[in-house]
RORO-216617 format. One record per residue (C-alpha): residue in three letters; x, y, z. Coordinates in steps of 0.1 Angstrom, whole numbers, plus 5000, padded with zeros to 4 digits. Example, Ala and Ser with C-alpha at 12.3 -4.5 7.8 and 13.67 -1.06 7.14 Angstrom:
<sites>
ALA512349555078/SER513749895071/
</sites>
This chain:
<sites>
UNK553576173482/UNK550076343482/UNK549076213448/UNK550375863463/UNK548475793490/UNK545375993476/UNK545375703446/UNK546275443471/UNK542975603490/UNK541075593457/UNK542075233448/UNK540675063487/UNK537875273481/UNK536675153445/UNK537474773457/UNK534874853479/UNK532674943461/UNK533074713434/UNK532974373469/UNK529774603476/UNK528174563438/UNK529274203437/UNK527674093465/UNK524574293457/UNK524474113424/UNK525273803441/UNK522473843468/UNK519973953439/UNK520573663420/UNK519873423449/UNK517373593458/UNK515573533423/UNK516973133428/UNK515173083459/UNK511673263441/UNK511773013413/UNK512172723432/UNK509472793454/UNK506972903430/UNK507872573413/UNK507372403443/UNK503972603451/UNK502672513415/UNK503872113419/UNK501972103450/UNK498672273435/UNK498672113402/UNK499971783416/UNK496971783447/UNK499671683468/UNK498871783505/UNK502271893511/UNK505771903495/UNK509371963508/UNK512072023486/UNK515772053494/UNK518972123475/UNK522472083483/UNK525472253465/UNK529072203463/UNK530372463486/UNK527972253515/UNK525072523516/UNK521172393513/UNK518472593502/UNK514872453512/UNK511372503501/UNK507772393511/UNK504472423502/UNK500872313509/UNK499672143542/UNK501171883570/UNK498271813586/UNK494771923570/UNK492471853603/UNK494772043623/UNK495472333598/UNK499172323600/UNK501472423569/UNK503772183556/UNK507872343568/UNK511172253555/UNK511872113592/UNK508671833585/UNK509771523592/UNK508571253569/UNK509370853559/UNK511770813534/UNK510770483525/UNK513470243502/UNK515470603500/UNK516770393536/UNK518470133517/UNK521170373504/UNK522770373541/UNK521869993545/UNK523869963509/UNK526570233520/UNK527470053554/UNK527469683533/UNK529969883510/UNK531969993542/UNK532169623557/UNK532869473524/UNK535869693520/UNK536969583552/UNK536769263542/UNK533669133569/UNK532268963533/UNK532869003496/UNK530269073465/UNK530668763455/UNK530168503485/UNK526768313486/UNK524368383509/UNK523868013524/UNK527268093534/UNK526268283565/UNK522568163563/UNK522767863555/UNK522667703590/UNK519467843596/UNK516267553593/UNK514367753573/UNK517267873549/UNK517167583522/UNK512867693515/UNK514168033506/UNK513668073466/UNK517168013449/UNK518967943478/UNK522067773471/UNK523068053442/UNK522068403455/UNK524968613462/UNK525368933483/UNK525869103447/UNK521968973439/UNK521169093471/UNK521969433468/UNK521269433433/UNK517569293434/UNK518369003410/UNK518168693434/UNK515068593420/UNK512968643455/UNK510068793454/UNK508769083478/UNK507268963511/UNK505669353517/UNK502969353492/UNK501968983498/UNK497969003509/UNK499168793538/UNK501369003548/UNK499569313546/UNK496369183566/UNK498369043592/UNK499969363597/UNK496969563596/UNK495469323620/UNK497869363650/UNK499769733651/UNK501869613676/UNK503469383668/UNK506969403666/UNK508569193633/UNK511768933633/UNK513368963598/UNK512468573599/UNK508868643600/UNK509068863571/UNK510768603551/UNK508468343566/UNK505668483537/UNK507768363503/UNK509568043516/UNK509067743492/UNK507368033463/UNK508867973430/UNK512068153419/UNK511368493399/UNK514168373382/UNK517568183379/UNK519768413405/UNK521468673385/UNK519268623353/UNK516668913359/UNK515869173380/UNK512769263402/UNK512769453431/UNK511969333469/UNK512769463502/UNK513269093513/UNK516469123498/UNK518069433517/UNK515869223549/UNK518768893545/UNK521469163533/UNK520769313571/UNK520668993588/UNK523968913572/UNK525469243582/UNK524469183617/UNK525968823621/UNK529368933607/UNK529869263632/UNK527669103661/UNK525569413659/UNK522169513658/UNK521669733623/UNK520470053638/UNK523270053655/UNK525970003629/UNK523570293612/UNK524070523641/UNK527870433646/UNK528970423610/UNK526770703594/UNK524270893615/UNK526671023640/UNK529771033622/UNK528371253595/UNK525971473616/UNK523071373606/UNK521071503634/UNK517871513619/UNK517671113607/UNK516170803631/UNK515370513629/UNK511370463619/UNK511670143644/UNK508370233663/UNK504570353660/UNK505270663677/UNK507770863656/UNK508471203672/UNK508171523647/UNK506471283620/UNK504071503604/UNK500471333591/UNK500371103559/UNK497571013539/UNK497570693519/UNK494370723504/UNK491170553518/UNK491070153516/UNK494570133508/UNK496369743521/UNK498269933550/UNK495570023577/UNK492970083556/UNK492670453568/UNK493970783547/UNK495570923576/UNK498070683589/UNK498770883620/UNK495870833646/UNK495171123670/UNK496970963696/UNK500171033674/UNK500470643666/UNK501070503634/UNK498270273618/UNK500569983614/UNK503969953628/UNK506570083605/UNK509069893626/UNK508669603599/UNK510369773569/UNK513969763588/UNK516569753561/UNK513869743532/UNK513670123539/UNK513270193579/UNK514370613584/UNK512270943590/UNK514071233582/UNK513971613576/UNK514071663537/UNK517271903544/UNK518971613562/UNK518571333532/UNK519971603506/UNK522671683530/UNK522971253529/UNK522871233495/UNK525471473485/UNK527871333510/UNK527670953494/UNK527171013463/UNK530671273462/UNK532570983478/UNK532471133515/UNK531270823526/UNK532970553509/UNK535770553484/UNK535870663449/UNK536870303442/UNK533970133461/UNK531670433451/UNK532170313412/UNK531569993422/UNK528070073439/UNK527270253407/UNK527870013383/UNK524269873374/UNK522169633355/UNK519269723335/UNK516469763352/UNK513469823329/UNK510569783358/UNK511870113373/UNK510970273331/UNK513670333299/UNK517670293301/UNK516870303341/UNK519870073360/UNK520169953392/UNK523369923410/UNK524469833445/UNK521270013464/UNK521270353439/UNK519070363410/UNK520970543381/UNK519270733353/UNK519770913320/UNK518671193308/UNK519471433276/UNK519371773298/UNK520971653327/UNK523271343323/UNK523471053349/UNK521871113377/UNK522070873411/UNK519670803440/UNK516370653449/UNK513170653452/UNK510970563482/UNK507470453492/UNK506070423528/UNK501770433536/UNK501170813538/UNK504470903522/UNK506570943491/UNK510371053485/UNK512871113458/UNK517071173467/UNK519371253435/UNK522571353430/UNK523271503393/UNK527271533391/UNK526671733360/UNK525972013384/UNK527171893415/UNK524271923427/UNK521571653453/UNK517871743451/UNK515871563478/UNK511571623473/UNK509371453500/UNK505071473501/UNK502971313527/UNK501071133505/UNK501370803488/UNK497470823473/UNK498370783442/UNK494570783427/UNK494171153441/UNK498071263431/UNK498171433399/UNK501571413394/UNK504271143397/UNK507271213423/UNK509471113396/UNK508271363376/UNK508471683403/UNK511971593410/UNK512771693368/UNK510672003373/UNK512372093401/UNK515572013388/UNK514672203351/UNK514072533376/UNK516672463396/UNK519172423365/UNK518072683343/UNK520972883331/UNK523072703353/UNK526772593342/UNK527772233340/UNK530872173363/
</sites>
């Protein structure tokens, strides 16, 4: 009976032991993840002369692990954090796509219906380039044929010129009526926010609600997102600096946030062509949620994922239904986007091979001092990140 219960004894205490070890080694070998990552991060952000960088990763099992480097604001000597706050850019027309996915399934519009369907009554509509044949599907998949109103020198010096102003999506589209198709509607692809602008205006008519709205109801709130807003103001509380290089066509200025906190321009006027600040934690947390079906069904998720080639955006690059989807040898199909704003820069991917959503921000968008594409730090961080790592 002894013997019994001094095995018994023996066997608790070397399952102990052996829970003890296992977790030390587990510990340990996070412990050397998180010191790769950031001295990957550290060396993008130095070799890159990128102000600042933040870097988040989301796993399977719903943990994040973040990383920063280099500075958030250089005149007032403050570090760049994983809580910085930064624009995301056309990163925002992933919710703008997911909630068109969401109404579509409930069967507010379809894919397929024209556009002049719900626009059509507008005056202005019939000046709009191909508009009798663009769809929602050309819409969302940037192959309407209509050009981008947000790099027009119109547009940009009349933005420049009055920071207040507050846009109507019918102003933006005011600067390519009557222009020349691209191309036939559903013959070619070139991206333009002025798509996901009259994809918005359509999604407002059909649920009589305002957008941000329909993002805070449908997304934001449901899914805790707690550190995502709107960018709908000049004034964007926790924003951190941006530089945009000197005598760029957005303000003019490198830093676009003036020491009164306001922004040069008012970033109110990208809307559904981008239009959300957010931590870096939050939009990997955001990307691993859609892009694992969380969001919207497997069904509809296939269906946002199924792209066209889209050789602008560089190789066997597609685009779908708002995600851009890309190839690669080491790391299969990867899905996201990528995002530009004045001062900043994102990239959001998920790679399923791994499970795995790696969101990388900088506040910079200077692209004549940056010594290193964004594109190009998301792979090294994702190389680091995936070394000796299993496929799922």
């Amino acid at each position: 009976m002894m013997t019994t219960i001094a095995n018994k004894n023996l066997l608790k205490t070397a399952l102990i032991i052996a829970l003890i070890c296992s977790t030390v080694f587990a510990n340990a070998q996070n412990d050397a993840f998180k010191q790769r990552l950031q001295k990957k991060v550290d060396s993008i952000c130095t070799t890159g002369k990128l102000p600042g960088i933040s870097v988040a990763i989301a796993f399977p099992d719903n943990t994040q692990m973040a990383f920063a480097a280099g500075i958030a604001d250089s005149t007032k000597h403050e570090a760049m954090k994983p809580s910085a706050w930064m624009l995301q850019g056309s990163v925002g027309k992933t919710y703008a796509s997911a909630i068109a996915m969401q109404l579509i399934k409930e069967g507010k519009f379809s894919l397929d219906d024209k556009v002049s369907k719900y626009l059509g009554h507008y005056a202005w509509y019939s000046r709009m380039p191909n508009a009798e044949d663009v769809t929602i599907r050309n819409l969302m998949q940037h192959t309407s044929g209509i050009m981008r109103y947000e790099f027009k020198e119109a547009f940009t010096k009349d933005l420049t010129a009055d920071p207040d102003k507050v846009w109507k999506p019918e102003e933006l589209l005011a600067y390519v009526l009557d222009e020349k198709p691209a191309f036939k509607a559903g013959a070619g692809w070139e991206y333009a926010d002025t798509n996901y602008i009259v994809l918005a205006m359509i999604m407002e008519q059909v649920t009589g609600k305002k957008y941000y709205d329909l993002l805070n109801e449908r997304i934001l709130k449901p899914y805790h997102l707690t550190e995502t807003l709107p960018s709908n103001k000049r004034k964007l509380k926790g924003l951190v600096q941006g530089y945009a290089g000197k005598n760029n066509d957005f303000g003019g200025k490198s830093e676009v946030l003036g020491a009164d906190g306001l922004f040069i321009i008012n970033p109110q006027f990208e809307w559904t062509g981008g239009g959300i600040y957010s931590t870096t934690a939050d939009l990997a947390k955001w990307g691993e949620m859609l892009y694992t079906g969380k969001v919207i069904d497997t069904a509809t998720l296939n269906k946002m994922e199924n792209g066209v080639p889209a050789r602008m955006l560089g190789g066997t690059t597609k685009y779908g239904l708002g995600v851009i989807i890309k190839q690669s040898p080491q790391y299969g199909t990867y899905y996201g986007h990528s995002g530009f704003f004045p001062g900043y820069m994102t990239e959001m991917y998920y790679f399923p091979k791994y499970q795995i959503t790696i969101a990388l921000q900088t506040n910079s968008s200077d692209t004549r001092s940056m010594k290193i594409q964004t594109t190009r730090a998301l792979t090294e961080v994702a190389k680091a990140a995936f070394d000796g790592m299993p496929a799922k």
